[in-house]
C-alpha positions as CSV (number, residue, x, y, z in Angstrom):
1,X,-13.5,7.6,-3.4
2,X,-15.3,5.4,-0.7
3,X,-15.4,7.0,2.9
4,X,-13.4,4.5,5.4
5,X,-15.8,3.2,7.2
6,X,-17.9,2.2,4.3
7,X,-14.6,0.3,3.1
8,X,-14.2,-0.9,6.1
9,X,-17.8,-2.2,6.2
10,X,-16.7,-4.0,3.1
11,X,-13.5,-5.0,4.0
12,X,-14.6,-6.9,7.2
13,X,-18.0,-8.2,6.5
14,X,-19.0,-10.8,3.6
15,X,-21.6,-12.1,2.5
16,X,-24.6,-12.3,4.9
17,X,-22.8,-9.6,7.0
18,X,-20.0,-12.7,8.3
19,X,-16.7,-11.0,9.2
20,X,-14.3,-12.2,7.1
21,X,-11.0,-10.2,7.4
22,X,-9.7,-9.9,11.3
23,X,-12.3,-11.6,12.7
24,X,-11.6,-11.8,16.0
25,X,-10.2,-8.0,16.2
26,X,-13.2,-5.2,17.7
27,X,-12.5,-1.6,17.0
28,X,-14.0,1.1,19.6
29,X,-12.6,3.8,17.9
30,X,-10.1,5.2,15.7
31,X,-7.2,4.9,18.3
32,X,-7.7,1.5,18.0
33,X,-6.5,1.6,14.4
34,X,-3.1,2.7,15.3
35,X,-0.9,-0.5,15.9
36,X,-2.8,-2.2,13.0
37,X,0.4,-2.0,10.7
38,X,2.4,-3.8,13.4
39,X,-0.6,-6.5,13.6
40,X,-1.6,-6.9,10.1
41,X,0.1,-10.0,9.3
42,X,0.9,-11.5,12.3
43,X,-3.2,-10.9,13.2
44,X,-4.0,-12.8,9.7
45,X,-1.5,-16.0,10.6
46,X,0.0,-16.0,7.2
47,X,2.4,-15.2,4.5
48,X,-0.1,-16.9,1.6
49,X,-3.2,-16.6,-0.6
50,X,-5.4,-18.8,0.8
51,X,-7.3,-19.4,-1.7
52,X,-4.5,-19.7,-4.5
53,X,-1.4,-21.4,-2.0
54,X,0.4,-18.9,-3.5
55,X,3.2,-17.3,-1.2
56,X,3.3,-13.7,-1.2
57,X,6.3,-11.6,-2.9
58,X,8.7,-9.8,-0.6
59,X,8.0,-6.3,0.5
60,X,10.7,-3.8,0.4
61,X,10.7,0.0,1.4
62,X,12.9,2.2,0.2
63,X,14.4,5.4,1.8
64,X,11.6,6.2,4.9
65,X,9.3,5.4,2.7
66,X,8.5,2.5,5.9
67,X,8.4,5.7,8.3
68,X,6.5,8.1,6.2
69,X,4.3,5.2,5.9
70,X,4.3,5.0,9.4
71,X,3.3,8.5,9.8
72,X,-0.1,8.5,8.0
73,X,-3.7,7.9,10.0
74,X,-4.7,4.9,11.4
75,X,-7.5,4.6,8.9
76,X,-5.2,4.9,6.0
77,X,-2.9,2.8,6.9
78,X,-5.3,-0.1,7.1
79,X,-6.6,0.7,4.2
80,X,-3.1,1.3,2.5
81,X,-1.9,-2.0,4.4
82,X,-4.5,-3.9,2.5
83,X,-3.7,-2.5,-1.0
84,X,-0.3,-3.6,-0.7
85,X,-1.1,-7.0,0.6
86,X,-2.9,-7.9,-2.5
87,X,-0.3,-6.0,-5.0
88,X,1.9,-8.7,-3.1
89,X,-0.9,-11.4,-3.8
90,X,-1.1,-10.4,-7.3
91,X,-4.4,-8.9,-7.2
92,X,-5.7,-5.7,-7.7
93,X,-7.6,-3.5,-5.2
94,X,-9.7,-0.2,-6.0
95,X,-7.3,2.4,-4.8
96,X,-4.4,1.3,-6.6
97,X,-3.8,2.5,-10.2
98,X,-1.1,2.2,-13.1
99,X,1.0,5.5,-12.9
100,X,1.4,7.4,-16.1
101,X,3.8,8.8,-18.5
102,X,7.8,7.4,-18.1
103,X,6.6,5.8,-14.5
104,X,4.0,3.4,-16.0
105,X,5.8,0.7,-14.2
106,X,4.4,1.9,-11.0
107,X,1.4,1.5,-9.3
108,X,0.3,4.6,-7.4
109,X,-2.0,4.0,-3.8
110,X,-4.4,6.8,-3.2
111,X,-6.3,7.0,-0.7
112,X,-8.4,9.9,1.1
113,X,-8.7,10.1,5.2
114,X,-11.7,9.6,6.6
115,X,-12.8,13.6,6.7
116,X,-12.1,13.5,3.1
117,X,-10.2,16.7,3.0
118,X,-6.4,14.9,2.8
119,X,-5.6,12.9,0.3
120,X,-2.8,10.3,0.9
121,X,-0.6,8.3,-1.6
122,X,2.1,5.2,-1.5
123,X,3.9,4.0,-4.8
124,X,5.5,0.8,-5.3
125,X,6.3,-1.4,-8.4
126,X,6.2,-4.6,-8.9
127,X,8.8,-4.9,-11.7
128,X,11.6,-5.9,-10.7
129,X,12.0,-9.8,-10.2
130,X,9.3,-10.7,-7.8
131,X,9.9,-7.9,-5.2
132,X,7.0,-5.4,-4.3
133,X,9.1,-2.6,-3.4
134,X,7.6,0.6,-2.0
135,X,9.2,4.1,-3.2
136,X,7.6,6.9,-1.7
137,X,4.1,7.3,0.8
138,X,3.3,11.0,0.6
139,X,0.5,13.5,1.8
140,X,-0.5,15.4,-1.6
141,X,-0.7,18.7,-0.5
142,X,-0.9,20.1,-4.3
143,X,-3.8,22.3,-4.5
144,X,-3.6,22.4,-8.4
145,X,-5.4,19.5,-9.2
146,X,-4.9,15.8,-8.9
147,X,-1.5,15.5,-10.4
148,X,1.4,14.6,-8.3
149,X,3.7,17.6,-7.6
150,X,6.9,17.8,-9.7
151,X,9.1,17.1,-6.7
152,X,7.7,13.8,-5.7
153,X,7.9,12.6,-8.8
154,X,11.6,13.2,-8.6
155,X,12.0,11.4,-5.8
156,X,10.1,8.7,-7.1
157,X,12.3,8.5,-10.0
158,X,15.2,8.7,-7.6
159,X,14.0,5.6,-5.0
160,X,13.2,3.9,-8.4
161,X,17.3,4.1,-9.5
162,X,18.1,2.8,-5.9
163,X,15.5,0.1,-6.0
164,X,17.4,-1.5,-9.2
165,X,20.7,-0.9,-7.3
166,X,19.5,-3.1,-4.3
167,X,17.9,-6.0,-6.7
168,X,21.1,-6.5,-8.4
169,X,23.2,-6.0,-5.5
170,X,21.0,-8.6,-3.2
171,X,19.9,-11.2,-5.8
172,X,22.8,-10.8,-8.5
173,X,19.7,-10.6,-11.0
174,X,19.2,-7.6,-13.5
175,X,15.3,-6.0,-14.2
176,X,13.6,-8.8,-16.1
């Protein structure tokens, strides 16, 4: 995976090294980072694709999946932040990948902190009318590999059920 600040680099510079994301936003340090979430899209002015018109789909959390969220460093959060903005969009982004296996509806963020050593993931589907809703945003602490432990999956699976309950319950629609 790409360090942080090289995807930061990326993220807020284009071409010929012209800010493009947050323009007018200067970061000192890494304390800086840490009301980003609370700024994101009130900083960017929007709820659309600029380039499409499109208007983004809702975002949901489920369970404290918002909190645990919450809870991760400032650098993955932005970086996290920005995934889920263009799974809302539409789009892909680099960190975000199809889940496997019975959950293939999913799409799994991962994303490492900027030492490298911790390894931090957020899952969310986008399957269910035109809701982005996030399940689960977890530290893998599994040193066996790069599969997710048995327990979140669970979970996942669980916040999946309740997802589908809230859908129909708030729009009266079933899974399309």
């Amino acid at each position: 995976m790409i360090r942080f600040s090289e995807r930061v680099a990326g993220l807020l510079r284009g071409p010929l090294g012209r800010r493009r994301i947050l323009p007018h936003l200067r970061f000192n340090d890494a304390n800086e980072f840490a009301n980003l979430d609370r700024i994101w899209y009130k900083s960017m002015g929007m709820n659309a694709d600029p380039s499409t018109g499109k208007s983004d789909r809702p975002l949901e959390f489920i369970g404290s999946s918002r909190d645990d969220l919450s809870e991760f460093p400032p650098e993955v959060k932005f970086v996290t932040g920005h995934a889920l903005r263009q799974i809302q969009r539409g789009k892909n982004h680099p960190d975000a990948k199809v889940m496997k296996g019975n959950l293939r509806d999913l799409i799994e963020i991962a994303v490492d902190d900027d030492s490298g050593d911790r390894t931090y993931r957020t899952t969310c589907t986008t399957k269910i009318g035109e809701i982005v809703y996030v399940l689960h945003a977890f530290q893998k602490k599994s040193t066996l590999g790069i599969s997710t432990p048995k327990r979140e999956l669970d979970l996942i699976e669980r916040r999946l059920k309740t997802a589908r309950r809230h859908y129909e319950e708030n729009y009266g629609k079933k899974k399309r």
